[in-house]
N, C-alpha and C positions, 0 to 999 in steps of 0.2 A: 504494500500500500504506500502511494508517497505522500513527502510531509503535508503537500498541501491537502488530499484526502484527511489525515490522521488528525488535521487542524480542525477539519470542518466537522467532522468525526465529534469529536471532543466539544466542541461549541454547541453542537445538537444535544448531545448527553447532557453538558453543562447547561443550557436554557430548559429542557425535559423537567432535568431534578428541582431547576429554582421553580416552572410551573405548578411541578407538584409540592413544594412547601408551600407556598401560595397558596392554594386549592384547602391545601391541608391545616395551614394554620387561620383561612379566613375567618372562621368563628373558634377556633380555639388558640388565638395569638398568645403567648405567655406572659407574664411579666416583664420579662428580658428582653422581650423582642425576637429579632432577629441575631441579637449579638452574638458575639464569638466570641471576645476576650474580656476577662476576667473584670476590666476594668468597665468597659463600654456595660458589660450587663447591669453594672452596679450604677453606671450614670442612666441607664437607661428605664430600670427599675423604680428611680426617683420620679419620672417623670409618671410613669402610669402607679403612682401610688394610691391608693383605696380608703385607707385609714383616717377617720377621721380628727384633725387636731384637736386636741383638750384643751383647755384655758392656759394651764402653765407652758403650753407650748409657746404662744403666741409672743412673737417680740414688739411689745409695746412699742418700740422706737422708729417702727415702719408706718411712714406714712407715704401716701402717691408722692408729697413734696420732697422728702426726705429721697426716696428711690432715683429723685428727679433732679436732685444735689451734683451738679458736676463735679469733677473728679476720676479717678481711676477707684474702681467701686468694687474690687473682684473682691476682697476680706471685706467690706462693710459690713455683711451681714451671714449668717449661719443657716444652709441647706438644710439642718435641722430642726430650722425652726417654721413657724410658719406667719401669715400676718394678715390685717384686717385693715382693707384701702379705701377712698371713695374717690372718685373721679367719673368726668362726664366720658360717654362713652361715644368716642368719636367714629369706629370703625367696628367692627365684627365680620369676618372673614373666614375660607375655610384652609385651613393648612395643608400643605401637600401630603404626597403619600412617603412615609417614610420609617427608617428601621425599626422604631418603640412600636409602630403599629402593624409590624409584616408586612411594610409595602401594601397594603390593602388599602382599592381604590375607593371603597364604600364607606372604614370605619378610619375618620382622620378626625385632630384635633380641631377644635375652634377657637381659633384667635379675637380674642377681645380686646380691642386699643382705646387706652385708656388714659386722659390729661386732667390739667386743673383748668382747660380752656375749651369751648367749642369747636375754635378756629386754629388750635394747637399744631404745628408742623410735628409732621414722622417724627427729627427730633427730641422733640418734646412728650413723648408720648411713652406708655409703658406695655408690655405687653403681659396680658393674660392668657391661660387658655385652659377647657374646659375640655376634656379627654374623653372618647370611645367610654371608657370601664364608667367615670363619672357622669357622663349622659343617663347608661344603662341605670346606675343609679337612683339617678335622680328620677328616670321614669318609675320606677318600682314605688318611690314616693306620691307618684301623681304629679310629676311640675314635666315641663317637658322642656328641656334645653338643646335642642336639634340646632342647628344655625340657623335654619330658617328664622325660627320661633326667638330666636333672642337676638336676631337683626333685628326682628321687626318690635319686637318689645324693649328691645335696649338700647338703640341707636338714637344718638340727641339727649338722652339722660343723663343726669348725675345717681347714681348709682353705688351700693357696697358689698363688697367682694370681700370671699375670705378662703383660704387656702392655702397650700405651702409654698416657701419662698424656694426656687428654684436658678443656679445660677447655667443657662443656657451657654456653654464655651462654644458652641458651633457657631455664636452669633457675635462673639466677643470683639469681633472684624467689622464687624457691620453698626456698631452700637455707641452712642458720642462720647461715652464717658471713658470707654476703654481702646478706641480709636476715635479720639478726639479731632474734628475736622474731616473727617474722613468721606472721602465722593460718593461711595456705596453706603453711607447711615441711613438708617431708616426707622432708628429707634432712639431712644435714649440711652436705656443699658440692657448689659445682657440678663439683669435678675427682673426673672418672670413670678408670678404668682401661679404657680405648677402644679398641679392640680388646683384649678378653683373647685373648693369645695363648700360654698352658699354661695347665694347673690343674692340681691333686692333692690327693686327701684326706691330711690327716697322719693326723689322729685321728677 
């Protein structure tokens, strides 16, 4: 067989097996995701956590203004903890497909952008977001958090969020406080509120 056969060979078998995880982890994605090293499962695990925070979790000292604090912000605050924000909600949006969720085109996160302003730039702005396992959640309650449903109830509001503080590195490039000035920002910083775990309109 020659190499070029043995390439293409190999590409068919390799795209086969990622179909069938696919297939296979649509409704049973794990905690971990897709990951493979030791570290990735443990960042990746934080993101789809379940759990809900208790009182002595929460760190008092996070406010949207605080989060919104320039600076290099990556020790500011503790992935252990979690926190309780308000800000108007400027954006709500659906997140791509990617490894915390099995690449699954159906079950992705919802991003919630979130300011002390209406008219707030990307910049200025902080990101939430409400997770596949946290949706299922939250239906079993009776409230129903689809994107749809909390575009159209949430967008123009001031609003409060609570959930754990999450510090997103895959964005830390993109974000003002930790590439300050930077031509691709589109946010303020990389600490999201990760799993939102309540919300409610004030106003």
């Amino acid at each position: 067989m020659r190499l070029s056969q043995r390439i293409s060979l190999m590409l068919l078998v390799g795209a086969a097996l990622l179909i069938a995880v696919l297939v296979f982890t649509k409704s049973r994605c794990p905690t971990q995701g897709l990951a493979i090293s030791a570290t990735t499962r443990a960042f990746v695990s934080l993101k789809n956590r379940t759990a809900m925070p208790q009182p002595a979790e929460f760190d008092q000292r996070v406010t949207l203004a605080a989060m919104l604090q320039p600076g290099e912000d990556r020790a500011r605050w503790s992935i252990r903890r979690a926190a309780n924000v308000e800000g108007y909600v400027v954006d709500v949006r659906e997140g791509g497909s990617e490894l915390a969720n099995c690449y699954s085109t159906r079950r992705r996160d919802t991003h919630v952008h979130l300011a002390l302003r209406p008219d707030a730039p990307p910049r200025e702005q902080v990101v939430l977001e409400v997770t596949p396992r946290m949706q299922e959640w939250a239906g079993r309650q009776g409230r129903d958090w689809s994107e749809a449903t909390l575009r159209r109830e949430l967008l123009g509001h001031w609003c409060h969020f609570e959930g754990w503080l999450f510090f997103d590195t895959t964005h830390a490039a993109e974000s003002e406080n930790t590439a300050a000035g930077g031509p691709r920002n589109w946010r303020a910083t990389a600490w999201e509120i990760h799993p939102v775990t309540y919300l409610k309109i004030i106003r």
